[in-house]
N, C-alpha and C positions, 0 to 999 in steps of 0.2 A: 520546622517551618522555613528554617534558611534554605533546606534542599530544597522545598516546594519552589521558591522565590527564584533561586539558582535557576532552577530547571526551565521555570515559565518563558525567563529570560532568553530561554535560548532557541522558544518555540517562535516559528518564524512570526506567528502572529504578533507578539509580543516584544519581539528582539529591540527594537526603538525606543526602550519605556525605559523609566528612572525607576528607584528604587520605591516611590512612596508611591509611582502608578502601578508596579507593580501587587505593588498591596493591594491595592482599590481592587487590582484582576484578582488576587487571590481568596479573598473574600467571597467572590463570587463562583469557587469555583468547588465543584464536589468530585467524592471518590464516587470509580465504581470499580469491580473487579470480576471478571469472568475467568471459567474452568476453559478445557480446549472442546472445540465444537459447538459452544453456546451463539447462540445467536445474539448480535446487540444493535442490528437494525433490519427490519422486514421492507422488503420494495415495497412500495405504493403506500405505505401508511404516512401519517400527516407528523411533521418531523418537529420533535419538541425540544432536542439537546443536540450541540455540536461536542464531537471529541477530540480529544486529544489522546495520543495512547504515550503512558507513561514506563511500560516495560511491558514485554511481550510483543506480539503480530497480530493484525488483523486484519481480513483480505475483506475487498470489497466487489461483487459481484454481482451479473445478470443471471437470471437464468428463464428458460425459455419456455415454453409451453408444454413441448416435451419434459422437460426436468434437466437440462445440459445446461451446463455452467460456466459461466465466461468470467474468469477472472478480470476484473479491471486493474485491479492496483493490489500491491502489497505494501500495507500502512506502519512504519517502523518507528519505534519511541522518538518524541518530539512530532512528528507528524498531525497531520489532521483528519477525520472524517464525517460526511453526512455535510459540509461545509453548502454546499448548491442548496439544499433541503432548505435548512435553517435560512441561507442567506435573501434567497425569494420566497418564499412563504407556500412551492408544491408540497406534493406528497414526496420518499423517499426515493429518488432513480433508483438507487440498487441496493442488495441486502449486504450486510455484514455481518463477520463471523469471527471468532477469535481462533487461533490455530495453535494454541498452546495456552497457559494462562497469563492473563492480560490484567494490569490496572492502567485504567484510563481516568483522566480530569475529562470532567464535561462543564458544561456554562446553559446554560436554557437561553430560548432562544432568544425573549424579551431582556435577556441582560446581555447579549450581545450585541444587541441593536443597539443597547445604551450605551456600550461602550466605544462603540462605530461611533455613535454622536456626537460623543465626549472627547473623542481622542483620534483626530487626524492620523496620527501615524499609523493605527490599528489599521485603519482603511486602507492607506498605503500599501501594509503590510498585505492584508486581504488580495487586494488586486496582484500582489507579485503571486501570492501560494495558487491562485485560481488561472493564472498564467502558467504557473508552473505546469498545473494541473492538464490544462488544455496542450500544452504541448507533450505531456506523457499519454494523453487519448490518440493526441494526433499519428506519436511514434505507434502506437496500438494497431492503428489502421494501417498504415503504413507496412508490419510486421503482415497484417492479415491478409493485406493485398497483393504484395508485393513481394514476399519473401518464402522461401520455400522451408516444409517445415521443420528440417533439420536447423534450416538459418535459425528460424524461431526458436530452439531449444539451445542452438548455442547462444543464443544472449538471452537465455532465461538461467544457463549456466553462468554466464560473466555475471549475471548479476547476480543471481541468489544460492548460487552452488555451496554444498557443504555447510549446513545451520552452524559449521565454526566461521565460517567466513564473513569476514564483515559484521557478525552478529544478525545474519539472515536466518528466517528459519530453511527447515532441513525440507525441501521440498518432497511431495509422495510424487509417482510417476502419474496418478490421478490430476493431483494438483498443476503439475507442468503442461499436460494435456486441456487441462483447464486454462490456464494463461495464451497455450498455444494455439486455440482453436481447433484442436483435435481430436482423435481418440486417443487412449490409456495406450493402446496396443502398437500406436503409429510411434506412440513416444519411446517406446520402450525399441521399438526397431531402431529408431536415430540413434539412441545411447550406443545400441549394440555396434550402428555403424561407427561412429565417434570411436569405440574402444579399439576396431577393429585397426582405425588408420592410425591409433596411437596418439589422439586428444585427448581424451580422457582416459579414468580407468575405474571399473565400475566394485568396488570394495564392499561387499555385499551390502549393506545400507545405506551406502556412503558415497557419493562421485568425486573424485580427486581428477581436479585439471594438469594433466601434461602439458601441454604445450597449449600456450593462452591465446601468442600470436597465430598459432592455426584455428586457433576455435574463433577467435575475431575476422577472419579470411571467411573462413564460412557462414560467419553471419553477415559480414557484408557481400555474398553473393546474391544477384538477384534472382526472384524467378524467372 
């Protein structure tokens, strides 16, 4: 129970609370646990739990009419998801999915309205992570628009390369393509090129960064 307490604490929602608000959250708050590739939220359906992921990854996603996949965000322990759903009372913007196995704390959505009520600083809190949030959509578009898309794969490499790195998971070249707004094939050409000028270096499962400040150079080139 002290981990629980530890942990909550340090979830941005929460980070402001004392030890006996604490408690009040933790009461309220339930396990869940997913395998890798379970689904733990369907677009459009009507959103009854916000999460929090407590160990593991969980991507949060469009996809399209065709079936193509836009990754939004990759949700890393202490993190949030499904937050918009719960916090306006739509249906779910986008699905999520576990990419290894995950336990997550969730809160339903009528107990976090109460606790919105009860406690000013939670709301506070609210407003920075949805802030946050919209400036990581922003950079999104920004990356779609404007960036060509080797740039896109080298800061999908700064940030999530090697599942030892940072405690990111191990990206698939599906997956990157996915974040990237591309194809699997187009991704797998940029690695190649990267390996080729000596950024990276592709270790059969594995991508190990050479040189950081050149893969930063080419991601801030523009198209």
């Amino acid at each position: 129970m002290a981990a629980k307490l530890e942990f909550l604490g340090r979830i941005p929602y929460f980070s402001d609370l004392g030890p006996s608000e604490l408690e009040s959250v933790r009461k309220l708050i339930f396990e869940k646990t997913a395998d890798r590739a379970e689904a733990l939220l369907l677009e459009g359906e009507s959103p009854e739990h916000l999460y929090f992921v407590a160990s593991g990854v969980v991507k949060v996603f469009k996809t399209s009419a065709e079936g193509k996949e836009q990754i939004l965000s990759i949700v890393r322990p202490g993190e949030s998801f499904n937050d918009v759903a719960v916090l306006d009372g739509g249906p779910n913007p986008a699905g999520a999915r576990a990419m290894g196995p995950v336990l997550l704390f969730g809160i339903k959505k009528n107990d976090m309205a109460m606790l919105l009520r009860h406690h000013p600083s939670i709301a506070l809190n609210v407003v920075r992570v949805l802030a946050a949030m919209a400036r990581r959509l922003i950079a999104l578009v920004e990356d779609l628009s404007f960036r060509h898309v080797i740039g896109r794969v080298a800061r999908i490499l700064l940030e999530h390369a090697g599942g030892e790195m940072g405690g990111g998971p191990r990206l698939t070249q599906q997956e990157m393509a996915a974040m990237a707004g591309t194809a699997r094939e187009v991704v797998g050409r940029s690695l190649k090129a990267l390996e080729e000028e000596g950024v990276i270096k592709l270790d059969r499962h594995r991508i190990v960064i050479v040189d950081k400040e050149a893969l930063q150079s080419i991601m801030e080139v523009p198209s």
